[in-house]
FIKOLZA-1660 file (N, C-alpha, C; in steps of 0.1 Angstrom, whole numbers, plus 5000, padded with zeros to 4 digits):
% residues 230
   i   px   py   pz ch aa at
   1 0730 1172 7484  A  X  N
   1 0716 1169 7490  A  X CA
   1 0706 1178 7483  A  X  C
   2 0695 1171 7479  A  X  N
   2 0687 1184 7471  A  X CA
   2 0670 1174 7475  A  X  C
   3 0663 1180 7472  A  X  N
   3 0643 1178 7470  A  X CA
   3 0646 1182 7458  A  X  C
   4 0632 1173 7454  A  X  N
   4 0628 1173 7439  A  X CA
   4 0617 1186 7439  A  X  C
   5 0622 1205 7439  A  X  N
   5 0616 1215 7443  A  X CA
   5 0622 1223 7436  A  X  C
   6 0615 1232 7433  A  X  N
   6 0626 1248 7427  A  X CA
   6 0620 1255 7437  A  X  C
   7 0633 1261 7442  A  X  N
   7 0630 1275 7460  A  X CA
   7 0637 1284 7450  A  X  C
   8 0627 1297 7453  A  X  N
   8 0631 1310 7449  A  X CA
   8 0632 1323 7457  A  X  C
   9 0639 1325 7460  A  X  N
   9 0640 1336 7471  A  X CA
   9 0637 1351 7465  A  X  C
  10 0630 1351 7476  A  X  N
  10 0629 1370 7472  A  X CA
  10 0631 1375 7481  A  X  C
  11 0633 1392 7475  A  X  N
  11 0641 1405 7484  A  X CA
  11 0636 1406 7495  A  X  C
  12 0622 1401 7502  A  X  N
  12 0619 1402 7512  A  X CA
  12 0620 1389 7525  A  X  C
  13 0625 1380 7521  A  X  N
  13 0630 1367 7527  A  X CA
  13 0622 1355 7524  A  X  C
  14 0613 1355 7516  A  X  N
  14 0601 1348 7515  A  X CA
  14 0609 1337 7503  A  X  C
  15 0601 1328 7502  A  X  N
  15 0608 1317 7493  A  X CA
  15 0596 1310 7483  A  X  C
  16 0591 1312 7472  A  X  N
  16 0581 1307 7459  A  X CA
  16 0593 1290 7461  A  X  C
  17 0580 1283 7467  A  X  N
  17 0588 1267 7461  A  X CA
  17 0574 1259 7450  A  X  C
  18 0583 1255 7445  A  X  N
  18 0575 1247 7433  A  X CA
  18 0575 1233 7430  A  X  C
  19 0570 1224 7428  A  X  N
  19 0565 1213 7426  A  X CA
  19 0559 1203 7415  A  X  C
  20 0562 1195 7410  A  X  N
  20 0555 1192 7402  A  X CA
  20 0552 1173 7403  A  X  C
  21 0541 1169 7392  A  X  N
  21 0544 1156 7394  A  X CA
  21 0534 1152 7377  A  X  C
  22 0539 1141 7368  A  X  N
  22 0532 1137 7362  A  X CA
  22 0530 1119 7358  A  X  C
  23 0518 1118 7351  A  X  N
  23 0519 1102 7356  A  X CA
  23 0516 1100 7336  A  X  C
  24 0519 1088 7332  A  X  N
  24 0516 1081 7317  A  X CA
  24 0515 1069 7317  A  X  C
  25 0503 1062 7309  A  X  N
  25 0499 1049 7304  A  X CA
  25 0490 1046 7316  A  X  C
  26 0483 1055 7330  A  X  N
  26 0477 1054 7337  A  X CA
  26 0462 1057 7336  A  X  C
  27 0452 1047 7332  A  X  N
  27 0435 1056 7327  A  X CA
  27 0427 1046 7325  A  X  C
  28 0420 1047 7313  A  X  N
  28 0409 1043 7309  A  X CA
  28 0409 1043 7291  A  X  C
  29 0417 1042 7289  A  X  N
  29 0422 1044 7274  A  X CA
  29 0430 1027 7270  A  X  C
  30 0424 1024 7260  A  X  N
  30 0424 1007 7255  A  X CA
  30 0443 1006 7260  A  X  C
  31 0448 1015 7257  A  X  N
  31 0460 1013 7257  A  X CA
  31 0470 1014 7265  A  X  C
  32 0461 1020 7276  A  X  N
  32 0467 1022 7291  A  X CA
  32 0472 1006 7297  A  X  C
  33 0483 1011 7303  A  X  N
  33 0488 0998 7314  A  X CA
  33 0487 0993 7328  A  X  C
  34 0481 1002 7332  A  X  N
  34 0473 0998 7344  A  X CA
  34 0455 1009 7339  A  X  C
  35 0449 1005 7342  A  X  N
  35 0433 1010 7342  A  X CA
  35 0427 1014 7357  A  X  C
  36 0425 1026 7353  A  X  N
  36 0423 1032 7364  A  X CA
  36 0413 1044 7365  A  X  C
  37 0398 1051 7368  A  X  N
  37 0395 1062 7367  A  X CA
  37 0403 1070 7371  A  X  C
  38 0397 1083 7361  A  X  N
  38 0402 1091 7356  A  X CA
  38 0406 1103 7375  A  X  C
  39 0396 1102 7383  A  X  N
  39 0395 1106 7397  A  X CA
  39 0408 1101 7401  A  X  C
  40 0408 1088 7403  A  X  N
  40 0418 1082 7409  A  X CA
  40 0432 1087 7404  A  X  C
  41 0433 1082 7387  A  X  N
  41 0443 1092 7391  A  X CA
  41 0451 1101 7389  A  X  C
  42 0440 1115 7387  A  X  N
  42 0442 1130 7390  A  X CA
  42 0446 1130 7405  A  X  C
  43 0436 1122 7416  A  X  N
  43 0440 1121 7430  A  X CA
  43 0449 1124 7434  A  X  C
  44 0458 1108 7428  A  X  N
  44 0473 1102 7430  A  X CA
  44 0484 1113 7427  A  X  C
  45 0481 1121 7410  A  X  N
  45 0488 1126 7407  A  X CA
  45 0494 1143 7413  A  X  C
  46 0481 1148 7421  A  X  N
  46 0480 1159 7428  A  X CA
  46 0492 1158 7434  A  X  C
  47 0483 1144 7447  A  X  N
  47 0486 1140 7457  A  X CA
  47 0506 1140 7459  A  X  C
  48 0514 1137 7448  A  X  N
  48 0525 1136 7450  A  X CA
  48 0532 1151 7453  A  X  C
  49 0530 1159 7439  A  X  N
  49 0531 1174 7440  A  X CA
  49 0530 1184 7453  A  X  C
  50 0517 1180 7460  A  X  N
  50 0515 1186 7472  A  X CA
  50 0522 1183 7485  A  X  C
  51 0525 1166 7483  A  X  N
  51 0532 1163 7497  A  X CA
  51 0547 1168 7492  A  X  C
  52 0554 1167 7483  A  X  N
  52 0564 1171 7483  A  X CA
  52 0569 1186 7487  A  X  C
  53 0558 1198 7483  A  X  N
  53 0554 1211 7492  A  X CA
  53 0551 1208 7509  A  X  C
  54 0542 1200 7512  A  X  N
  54 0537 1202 7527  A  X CA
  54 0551 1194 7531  A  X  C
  55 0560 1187 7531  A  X  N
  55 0570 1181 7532  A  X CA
  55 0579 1191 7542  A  X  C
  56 0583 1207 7536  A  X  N
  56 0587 1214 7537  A  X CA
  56 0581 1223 7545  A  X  C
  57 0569 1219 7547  A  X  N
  57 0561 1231 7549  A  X CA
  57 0557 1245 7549  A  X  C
  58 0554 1241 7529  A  X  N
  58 0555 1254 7524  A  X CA
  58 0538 1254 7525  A  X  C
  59 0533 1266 7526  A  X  N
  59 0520 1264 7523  A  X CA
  59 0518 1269 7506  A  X  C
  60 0510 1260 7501  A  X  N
  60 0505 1254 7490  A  X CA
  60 0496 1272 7486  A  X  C
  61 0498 1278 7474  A  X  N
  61 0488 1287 7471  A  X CA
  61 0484 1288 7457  A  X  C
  62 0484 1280 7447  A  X  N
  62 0482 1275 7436  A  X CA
  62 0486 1266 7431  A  X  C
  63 0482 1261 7416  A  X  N
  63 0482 1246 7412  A  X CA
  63 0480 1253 7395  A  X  C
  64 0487 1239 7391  A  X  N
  64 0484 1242 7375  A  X CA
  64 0478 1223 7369  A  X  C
  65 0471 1224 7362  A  X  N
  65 0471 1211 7354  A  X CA
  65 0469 1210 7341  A  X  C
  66 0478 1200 7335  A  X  N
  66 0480 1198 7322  A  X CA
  66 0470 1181 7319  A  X  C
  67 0462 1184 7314  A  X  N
  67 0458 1168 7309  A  X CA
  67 0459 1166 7296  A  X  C
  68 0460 1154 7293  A  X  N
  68 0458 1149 7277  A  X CA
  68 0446 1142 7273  A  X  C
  69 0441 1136 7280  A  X  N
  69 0425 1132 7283  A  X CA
  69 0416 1141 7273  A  X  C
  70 0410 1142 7261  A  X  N
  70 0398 1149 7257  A  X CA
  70 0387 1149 7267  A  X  C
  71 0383 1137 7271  A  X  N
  71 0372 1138 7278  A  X CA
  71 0371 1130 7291  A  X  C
  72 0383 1135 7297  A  X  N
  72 0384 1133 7310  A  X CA
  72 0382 1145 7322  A  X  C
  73 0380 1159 7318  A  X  N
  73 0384 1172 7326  A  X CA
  73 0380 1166 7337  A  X  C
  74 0366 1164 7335  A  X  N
  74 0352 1167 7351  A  X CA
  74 0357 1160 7362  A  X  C
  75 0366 1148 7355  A  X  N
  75 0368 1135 7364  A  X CA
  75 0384 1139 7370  A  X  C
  76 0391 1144 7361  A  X  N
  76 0400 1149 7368  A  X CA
  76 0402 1162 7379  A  X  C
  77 0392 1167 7376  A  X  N
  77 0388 1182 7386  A  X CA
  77 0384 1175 7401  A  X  C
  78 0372 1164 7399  A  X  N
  78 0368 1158 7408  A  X CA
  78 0377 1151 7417  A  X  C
  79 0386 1146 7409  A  X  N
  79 0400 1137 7417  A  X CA
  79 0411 1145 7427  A  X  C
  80 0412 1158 7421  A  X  N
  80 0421 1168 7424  A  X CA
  80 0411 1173 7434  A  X  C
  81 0396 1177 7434  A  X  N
  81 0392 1185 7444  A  X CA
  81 0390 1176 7459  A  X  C
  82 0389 1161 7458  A  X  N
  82 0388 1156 7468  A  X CA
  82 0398 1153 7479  A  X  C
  83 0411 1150 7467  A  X  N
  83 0422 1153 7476  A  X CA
  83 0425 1171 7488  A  X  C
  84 0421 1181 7473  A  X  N
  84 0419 1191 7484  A  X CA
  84 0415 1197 7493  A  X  C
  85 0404 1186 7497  A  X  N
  85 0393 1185 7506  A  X CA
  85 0401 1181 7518  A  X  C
  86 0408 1170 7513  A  X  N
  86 0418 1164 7524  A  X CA
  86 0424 1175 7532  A  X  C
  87 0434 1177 7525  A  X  N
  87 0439 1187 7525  A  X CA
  87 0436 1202 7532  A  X  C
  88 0423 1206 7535  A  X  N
  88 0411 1218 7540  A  X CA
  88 0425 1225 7524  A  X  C
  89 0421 1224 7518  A  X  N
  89 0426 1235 7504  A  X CA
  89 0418 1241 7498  A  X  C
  90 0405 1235 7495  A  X  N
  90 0391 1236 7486  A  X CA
  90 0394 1248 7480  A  X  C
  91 0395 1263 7483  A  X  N
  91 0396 1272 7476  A  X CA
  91 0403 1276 7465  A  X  C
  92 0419 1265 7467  A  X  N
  92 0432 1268 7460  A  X CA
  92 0427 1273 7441  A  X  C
  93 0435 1286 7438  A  X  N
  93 0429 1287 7425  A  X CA
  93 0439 1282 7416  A  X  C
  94 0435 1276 7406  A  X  N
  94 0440 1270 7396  A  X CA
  94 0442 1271 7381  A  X  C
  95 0445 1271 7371  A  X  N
  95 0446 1267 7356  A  X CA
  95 0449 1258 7352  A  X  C
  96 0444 1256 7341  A  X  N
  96 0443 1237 7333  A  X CA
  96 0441 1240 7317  A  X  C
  97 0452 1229 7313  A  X  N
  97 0456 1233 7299  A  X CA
  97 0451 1216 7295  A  X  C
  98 0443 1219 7286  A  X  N
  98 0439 1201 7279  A  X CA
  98 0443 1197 7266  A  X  C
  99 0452 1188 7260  A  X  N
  99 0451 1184 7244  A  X CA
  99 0436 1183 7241  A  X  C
 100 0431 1192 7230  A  X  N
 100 0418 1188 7223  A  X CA
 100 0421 1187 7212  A  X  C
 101 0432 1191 7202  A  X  N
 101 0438 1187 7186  A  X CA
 101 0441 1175 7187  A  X  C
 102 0443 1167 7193  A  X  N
 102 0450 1154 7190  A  X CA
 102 0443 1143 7201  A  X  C
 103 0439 1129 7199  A  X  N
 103 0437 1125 7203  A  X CA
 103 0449 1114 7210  A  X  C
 104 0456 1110 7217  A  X  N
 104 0462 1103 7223  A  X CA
 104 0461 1093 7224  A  X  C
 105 0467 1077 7222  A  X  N
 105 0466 1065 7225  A  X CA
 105 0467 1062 7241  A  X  C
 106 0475 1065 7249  A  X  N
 106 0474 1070 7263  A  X CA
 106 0471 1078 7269  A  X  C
 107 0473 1082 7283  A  X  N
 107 0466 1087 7293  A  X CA
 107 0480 1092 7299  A  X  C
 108 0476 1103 7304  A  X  N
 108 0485 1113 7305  A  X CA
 108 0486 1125 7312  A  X  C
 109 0486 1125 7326  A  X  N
 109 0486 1138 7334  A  X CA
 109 0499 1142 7342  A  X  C
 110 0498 1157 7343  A  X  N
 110 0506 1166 7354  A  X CA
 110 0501 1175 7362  A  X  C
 111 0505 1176 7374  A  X  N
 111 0502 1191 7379  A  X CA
 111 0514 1191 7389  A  X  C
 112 0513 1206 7388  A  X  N
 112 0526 1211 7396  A  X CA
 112 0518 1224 7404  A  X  C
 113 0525 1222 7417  A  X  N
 113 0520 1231 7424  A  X CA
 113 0529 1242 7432  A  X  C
 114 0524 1251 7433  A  X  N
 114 0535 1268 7440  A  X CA
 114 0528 1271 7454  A  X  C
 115 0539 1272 7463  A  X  N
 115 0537 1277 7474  A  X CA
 115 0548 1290 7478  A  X  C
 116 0546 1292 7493  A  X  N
 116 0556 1299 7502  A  X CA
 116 0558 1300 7511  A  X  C
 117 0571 1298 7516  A  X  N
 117 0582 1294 7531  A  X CA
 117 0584 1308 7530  A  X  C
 118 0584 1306 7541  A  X  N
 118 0593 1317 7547  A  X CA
 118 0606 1318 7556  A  X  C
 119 0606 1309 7553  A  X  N
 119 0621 1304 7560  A  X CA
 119 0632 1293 7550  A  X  C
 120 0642 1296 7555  A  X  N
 120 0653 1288 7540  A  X CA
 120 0646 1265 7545  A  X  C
 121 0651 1258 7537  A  X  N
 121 0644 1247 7539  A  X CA
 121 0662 1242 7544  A  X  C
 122 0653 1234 7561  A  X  N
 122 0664 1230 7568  A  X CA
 122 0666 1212 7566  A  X  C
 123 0675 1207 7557  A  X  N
 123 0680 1193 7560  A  X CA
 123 0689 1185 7564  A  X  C
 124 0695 1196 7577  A  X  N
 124 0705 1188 7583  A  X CA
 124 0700 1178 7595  A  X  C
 125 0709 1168 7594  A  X  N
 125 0703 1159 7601  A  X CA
 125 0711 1153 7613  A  X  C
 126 0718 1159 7616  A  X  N
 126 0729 1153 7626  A  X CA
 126 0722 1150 7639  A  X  C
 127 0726 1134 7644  A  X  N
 127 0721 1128 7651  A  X CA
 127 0705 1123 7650  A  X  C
 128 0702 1129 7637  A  X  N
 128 0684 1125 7639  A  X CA
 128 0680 1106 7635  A  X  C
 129 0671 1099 7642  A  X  N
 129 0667 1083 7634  A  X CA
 129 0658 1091 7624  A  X  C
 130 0660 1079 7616  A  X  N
 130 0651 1077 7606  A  X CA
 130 0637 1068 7605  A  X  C
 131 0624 1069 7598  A  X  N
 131 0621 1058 7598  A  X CA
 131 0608 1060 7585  A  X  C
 132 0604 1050 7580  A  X  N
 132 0599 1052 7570  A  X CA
 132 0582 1050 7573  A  X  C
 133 0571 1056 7571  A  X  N
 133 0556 1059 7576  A  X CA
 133 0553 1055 7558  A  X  C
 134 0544 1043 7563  A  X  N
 134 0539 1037 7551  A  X CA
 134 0544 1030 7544  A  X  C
 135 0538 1022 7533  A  X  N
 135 0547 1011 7526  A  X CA
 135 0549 1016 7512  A  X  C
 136 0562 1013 7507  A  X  N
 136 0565 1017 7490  A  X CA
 136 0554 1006 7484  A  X  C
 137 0545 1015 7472  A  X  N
 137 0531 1005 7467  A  X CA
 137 0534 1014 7449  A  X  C
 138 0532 1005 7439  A  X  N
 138 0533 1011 7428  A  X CA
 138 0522 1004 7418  A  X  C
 139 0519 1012 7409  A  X  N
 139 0506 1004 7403  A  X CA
 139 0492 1001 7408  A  X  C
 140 0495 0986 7403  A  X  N
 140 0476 0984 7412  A  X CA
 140 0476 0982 7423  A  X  C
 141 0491 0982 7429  A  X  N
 141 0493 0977 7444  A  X CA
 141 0484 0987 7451  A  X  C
 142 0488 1000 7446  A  X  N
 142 0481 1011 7453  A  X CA
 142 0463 1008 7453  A  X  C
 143 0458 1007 7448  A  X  N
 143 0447 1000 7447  A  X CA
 143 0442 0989 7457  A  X  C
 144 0451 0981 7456  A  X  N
 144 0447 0966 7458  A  X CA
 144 0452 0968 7473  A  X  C
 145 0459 0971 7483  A  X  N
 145 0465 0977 7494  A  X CA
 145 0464 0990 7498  A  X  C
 146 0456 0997 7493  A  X  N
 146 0450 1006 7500  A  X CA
 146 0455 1014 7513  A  X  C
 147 0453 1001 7521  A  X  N
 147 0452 1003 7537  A  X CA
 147 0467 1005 7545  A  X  C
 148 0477 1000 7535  A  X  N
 148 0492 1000 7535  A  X CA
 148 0498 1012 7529  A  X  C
 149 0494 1022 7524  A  X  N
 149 0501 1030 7524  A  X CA
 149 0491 1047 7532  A  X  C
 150 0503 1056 7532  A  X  N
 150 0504 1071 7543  A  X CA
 150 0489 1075 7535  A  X  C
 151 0477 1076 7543  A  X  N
 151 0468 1088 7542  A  X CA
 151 0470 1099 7545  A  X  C
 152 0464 1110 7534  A  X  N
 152 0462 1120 7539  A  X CA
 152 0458 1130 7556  A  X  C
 153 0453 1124 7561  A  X  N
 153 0451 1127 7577  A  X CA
 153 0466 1120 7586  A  X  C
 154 0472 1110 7584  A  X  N
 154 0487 1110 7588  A  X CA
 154 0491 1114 7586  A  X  C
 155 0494 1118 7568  A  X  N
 155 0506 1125 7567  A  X CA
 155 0503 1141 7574  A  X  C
 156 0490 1146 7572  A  X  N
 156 0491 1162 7579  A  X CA
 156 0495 1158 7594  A  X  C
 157 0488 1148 7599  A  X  N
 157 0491 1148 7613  A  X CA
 157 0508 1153 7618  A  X  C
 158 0514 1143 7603  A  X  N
 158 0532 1143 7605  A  X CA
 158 0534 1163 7604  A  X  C
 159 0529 1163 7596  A  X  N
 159 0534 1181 7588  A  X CA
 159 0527 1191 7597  A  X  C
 160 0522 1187 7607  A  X  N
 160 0518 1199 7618  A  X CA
 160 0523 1193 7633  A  X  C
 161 0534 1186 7631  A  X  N
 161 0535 1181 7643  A  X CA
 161 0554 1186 7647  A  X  C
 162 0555 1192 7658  A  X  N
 162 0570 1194 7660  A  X CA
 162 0579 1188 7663  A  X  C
 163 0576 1174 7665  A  X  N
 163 0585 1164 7669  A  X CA
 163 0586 1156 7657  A  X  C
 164 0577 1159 7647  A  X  N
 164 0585 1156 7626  A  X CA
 164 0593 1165 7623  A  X  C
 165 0611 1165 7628  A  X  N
 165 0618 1174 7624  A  X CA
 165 0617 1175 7609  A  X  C
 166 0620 1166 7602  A  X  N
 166 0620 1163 7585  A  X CA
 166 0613 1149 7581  A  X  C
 167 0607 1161 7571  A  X  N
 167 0601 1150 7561  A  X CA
 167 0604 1147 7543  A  X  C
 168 0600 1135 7542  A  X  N
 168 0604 1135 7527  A  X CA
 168 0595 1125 7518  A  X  C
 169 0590 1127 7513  A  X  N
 169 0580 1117 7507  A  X CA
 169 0592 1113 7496  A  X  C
 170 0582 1099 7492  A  X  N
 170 0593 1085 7484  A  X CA
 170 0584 1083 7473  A  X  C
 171 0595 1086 7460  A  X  N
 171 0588 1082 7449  A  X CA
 171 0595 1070 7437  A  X  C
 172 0597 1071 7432  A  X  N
 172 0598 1061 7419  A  X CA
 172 0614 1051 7419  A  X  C
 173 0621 1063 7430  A  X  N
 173 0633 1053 7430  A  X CA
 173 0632 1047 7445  A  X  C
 174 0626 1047 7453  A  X  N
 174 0625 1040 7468  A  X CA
 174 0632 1045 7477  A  X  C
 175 0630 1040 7491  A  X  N
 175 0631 1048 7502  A  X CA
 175 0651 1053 7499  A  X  C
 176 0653 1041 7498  A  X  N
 176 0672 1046 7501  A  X CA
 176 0676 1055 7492  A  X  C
 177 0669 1055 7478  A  X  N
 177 0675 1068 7470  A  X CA
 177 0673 1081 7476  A  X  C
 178 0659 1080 7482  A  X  N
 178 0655 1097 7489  A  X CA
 178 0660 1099 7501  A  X  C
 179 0667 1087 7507  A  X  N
 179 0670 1092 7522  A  X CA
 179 0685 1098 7515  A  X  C
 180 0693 1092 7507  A  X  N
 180 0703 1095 7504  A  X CA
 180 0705 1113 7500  A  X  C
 181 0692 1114 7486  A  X  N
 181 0695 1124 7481  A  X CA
 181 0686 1136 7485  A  X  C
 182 0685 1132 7494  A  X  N
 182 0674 1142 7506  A  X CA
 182 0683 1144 7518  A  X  C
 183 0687 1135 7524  A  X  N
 183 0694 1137 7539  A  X CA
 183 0707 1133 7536  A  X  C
 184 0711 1126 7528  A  X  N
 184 0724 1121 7525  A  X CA
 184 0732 1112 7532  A  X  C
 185 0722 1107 7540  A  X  N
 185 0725 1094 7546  A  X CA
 185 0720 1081 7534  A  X  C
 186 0731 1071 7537  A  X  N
 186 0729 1060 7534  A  X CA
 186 0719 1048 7541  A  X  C
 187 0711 1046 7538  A  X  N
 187 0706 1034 7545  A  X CA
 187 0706 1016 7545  A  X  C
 188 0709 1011 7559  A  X  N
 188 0713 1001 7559  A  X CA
 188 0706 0987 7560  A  X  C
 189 0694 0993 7566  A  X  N
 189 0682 0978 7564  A  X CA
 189 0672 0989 7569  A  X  C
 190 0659 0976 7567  A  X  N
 190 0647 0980 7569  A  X CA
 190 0641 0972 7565  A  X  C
 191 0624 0968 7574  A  X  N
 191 0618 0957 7572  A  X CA
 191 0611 0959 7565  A  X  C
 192 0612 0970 7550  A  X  N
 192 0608 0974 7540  A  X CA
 192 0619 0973 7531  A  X  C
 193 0612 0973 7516  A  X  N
 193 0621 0968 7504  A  X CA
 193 0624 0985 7506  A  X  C
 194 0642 0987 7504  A  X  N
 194 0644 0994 7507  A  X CA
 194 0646 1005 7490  A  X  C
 195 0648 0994 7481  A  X  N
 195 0650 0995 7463  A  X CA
 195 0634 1000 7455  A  X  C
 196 0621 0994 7466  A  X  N
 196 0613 0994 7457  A  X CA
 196 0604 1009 7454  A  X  C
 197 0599 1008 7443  A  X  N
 197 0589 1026 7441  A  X CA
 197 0580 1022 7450  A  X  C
 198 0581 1033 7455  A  X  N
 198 0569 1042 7467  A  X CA
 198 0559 1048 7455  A  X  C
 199 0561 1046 7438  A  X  N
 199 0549 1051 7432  A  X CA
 199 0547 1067 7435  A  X  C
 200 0530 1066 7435  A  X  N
 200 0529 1080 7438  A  X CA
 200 0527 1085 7457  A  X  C
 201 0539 1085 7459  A  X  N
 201 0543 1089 7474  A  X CA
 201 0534 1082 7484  A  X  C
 202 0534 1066 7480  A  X  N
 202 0528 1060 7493  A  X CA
 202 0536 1058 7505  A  X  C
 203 0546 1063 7507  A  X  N
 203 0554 1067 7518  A  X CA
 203 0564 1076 7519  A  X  C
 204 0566 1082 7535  A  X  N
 204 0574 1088 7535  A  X CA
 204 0585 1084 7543  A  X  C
 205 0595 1098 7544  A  X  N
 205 0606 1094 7554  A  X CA
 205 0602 1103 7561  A  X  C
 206 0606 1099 7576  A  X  N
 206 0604 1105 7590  A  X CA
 206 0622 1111 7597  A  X  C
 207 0620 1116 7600  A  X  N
 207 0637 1120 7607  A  X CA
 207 0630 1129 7621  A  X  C
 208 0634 1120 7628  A  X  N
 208 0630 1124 7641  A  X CA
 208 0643 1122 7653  A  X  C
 209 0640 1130 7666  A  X  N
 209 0650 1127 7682  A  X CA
 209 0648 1110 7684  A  X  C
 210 0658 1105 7688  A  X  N
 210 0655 1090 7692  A  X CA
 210 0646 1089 7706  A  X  C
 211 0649 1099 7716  A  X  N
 211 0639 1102 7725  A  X CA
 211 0626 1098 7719  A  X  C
 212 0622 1104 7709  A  X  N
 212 0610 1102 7708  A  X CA
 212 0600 1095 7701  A  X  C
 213 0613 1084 7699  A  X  N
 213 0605 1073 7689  A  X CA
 213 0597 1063 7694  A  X  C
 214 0592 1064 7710  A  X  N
 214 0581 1053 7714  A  X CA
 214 0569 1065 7709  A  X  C
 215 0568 1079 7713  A  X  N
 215 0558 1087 7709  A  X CA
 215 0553 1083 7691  A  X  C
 216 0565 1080 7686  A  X  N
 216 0557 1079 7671  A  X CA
 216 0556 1060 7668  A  X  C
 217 0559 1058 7673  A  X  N
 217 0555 1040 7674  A  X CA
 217 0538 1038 7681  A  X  C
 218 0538 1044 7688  A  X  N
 218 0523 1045 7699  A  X CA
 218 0515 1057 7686  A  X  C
 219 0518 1066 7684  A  X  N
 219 0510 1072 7671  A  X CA
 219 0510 1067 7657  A  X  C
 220 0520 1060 7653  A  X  N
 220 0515 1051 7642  A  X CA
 220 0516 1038 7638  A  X  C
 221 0517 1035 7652  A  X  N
 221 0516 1019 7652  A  X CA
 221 0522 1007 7639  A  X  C
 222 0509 1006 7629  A  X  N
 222 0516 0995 7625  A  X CA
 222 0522 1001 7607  A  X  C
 223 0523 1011 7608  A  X  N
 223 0527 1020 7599  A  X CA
 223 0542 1027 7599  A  X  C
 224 0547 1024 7614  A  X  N
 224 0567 1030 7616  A  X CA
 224 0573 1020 7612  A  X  C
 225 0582 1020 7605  A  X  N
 225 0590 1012 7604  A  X CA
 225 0605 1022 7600  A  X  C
 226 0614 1019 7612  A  X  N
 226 0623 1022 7618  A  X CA
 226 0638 1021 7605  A  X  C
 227 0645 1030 7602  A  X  N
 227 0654 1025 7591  A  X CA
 227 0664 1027 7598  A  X  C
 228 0678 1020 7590  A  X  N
 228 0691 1019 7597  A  X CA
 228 0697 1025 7597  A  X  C
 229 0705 1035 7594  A  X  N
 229 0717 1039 7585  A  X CA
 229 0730 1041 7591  A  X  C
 230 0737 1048 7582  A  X  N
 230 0752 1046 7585  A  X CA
 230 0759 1060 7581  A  X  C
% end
């Protein structure tokens, strides 16, 4: 069972976890495959990196970004600071590396971001349900459905809440890969495609007490959806 994280321990108990996330053929460039400003998606691309830290609940204390964009910075600064707005991060300090020798036929971002736990990261799950918060959305779905996948103000709501024992955001391989190689449970149905990409982390997984799954049904209403497993 592992997260897609590097945890570093040090001599004083503290743990550097790291993160990353990057996206291609995503922009404004003739040759891009989906078209998209450049905001949108620096946003997106943050946005994965970060929930995979608050997941854990490391707190976030720098960021790095790599673009290939010549003349995309401003738009990407602006995409990344909005999200951090989300986030109350605004101050987080950063560095950014841009191709300016070469011009690129595609579109092409990363950032990876460092935090610190202070506590080892716990994914045992014995006896906990599962359920998946948000819909897996990839491409222009994300776009075009919007309103179907985890906002920012949910997901914190989940990551400051004590009755979210574990969390896990869902990316490129869909909910049953991460519940697998996250919690190591297999999963059995769900009235979500259980195969499809979550993209850039339009949902997560929830692992909660069964006690208190009317509390998160009444708090996310049409957004829980309950998983099986075995």
């Amino acid at each position: 069972m592992s997260r897609d994280l590097i945890v570093l321990p040090d001599k004083s108990g503290q743990y550097t976890v790291i993160a990353t996330d990057s996206t291609g053929a995503c922009g404004q460039k003739e040759h891009d495959a989906i078209n998209v400003s450049y905001e949108t998606l620096a946003y997106f691309t943050a946005r994965v990196a970060f929930m995979e830290l608050l997941c854990v609940r490391a707190r976030p204390t720098a960021y790095t970004i790599s673009s290939f964009m010549k003349n995309g910075y401003d738009a990407v600064i602006s995409g990344i600071s909005a999200l951090l707005k989300e986030l109350t991060l605004d101050d987080l300090p950063f560095i950014a590396s841009t191709e300016t020798n070469f011009d690129m036929a595609q579109s092409a971002l990363a950032v990876s971001v460092i935090g610190t736990l202070d506590r080892p990261i716990d994914d045992t799950t014995d006896g906990l349900s599962f359920a998946c918060i948000g819909t897996p959305m990839v491409g222009n779905e994300v776009i075009e459905y919007a309103d179907r996948i985890i906002q920012m103000d949910t997901f914190l709501s989940l990551v400051n809440d004590a009755k979210a024992l574990r969390l896990a955001s869902v990316g490129s391989k869909g909910i049953a890969y991460k519940l697998k190689q996250v919690f190591g449970s297999a999963a059995v149905s769900c009235a979500l495609d259980l195969q499809k990409s979550a993209g850039p982390a339009t949902c997560v997984i929830l692992g909660y007490n069964k006690k208190d799954e009317a509390y998160f049904i009444s708090k996310l209403q049409n957004q829980f959806y309950p998983i099986v497993t075995k």
